[in-house]
N, C-alpha and C positions, 0 to 999 in steps of 0.2 A: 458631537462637539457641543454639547451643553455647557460649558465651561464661561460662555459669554456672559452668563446672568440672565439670558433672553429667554430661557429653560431649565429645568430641572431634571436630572434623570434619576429616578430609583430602580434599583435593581437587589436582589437579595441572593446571594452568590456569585461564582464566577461565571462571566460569558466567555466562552472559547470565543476565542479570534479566528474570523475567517480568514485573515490575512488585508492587508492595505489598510489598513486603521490608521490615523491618526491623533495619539492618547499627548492629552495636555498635562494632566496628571497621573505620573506613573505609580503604579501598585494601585489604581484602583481598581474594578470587576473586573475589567479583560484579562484573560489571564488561558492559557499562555500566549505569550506574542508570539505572530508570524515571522517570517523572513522579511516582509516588506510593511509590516508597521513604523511607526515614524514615534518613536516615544520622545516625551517632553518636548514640544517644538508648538512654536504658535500657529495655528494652524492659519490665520488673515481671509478669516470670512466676513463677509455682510452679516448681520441681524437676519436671524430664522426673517423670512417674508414672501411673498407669493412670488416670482420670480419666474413667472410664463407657463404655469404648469396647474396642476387642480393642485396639489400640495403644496405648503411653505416647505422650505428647501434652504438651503446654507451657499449664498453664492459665491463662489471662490474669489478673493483677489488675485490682482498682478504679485506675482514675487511669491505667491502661497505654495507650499510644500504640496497640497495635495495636485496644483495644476502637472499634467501628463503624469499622476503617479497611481490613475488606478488602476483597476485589475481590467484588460480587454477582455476577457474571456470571462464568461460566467454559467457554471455548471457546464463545462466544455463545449460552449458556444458562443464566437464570439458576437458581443452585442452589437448592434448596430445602431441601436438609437439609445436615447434618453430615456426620463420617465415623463419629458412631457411629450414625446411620439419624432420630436426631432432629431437628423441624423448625428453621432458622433463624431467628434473631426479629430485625428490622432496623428501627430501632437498637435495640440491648440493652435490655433491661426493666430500671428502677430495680431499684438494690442490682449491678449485674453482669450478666454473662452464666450463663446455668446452667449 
């Protein structure tokens, strides 16, 4: 979601969609879209920022397309945590995600 101004993404061809994307601007690399990509929509995240984790990360808002729309399962396991080592909570606990 570089689209904020916060970053910049270069890419030189297309990137296959893994699926769950959320694209602001359609027709750009991703290509082809999933079943569960979300084209043209504002995605209502915070400003790229450290966000509890060793990486800057995109923190979701209230009312954002991406809250309860990722993928549970990854490489045929479902995740259990984050990537900052905290549990998942499915769907998000009223008031947001933490």
């Amino acid at each position: 979601m570089p689209e904020n101004g916060a970053l910049a993404c270069f890419a030189s061809g297309k990137i296959n969609s893994a699926d769950y994307n959320i694209v602001v601007k359609p027709g750009t690399t991703l290509s082809p879209y999933g079943p569960h990509d979300q084209i043209g929509v504002d995605p209502r995240t915070g400003a790229l920022a450290y966000n509890g984790g060793r990486t800057r990360t995109y923190a979701i808002g209230l009312g954002s397309p991406a809250l309860d729309r990722g993928n549970p399962v990854f490489s045929g396991a479902l995740v259990l945590t984050d990537q900052r080592g905290l549990p998942r909570v499915w769907p998000s606990p009223p008031g947001g995600p933490r």
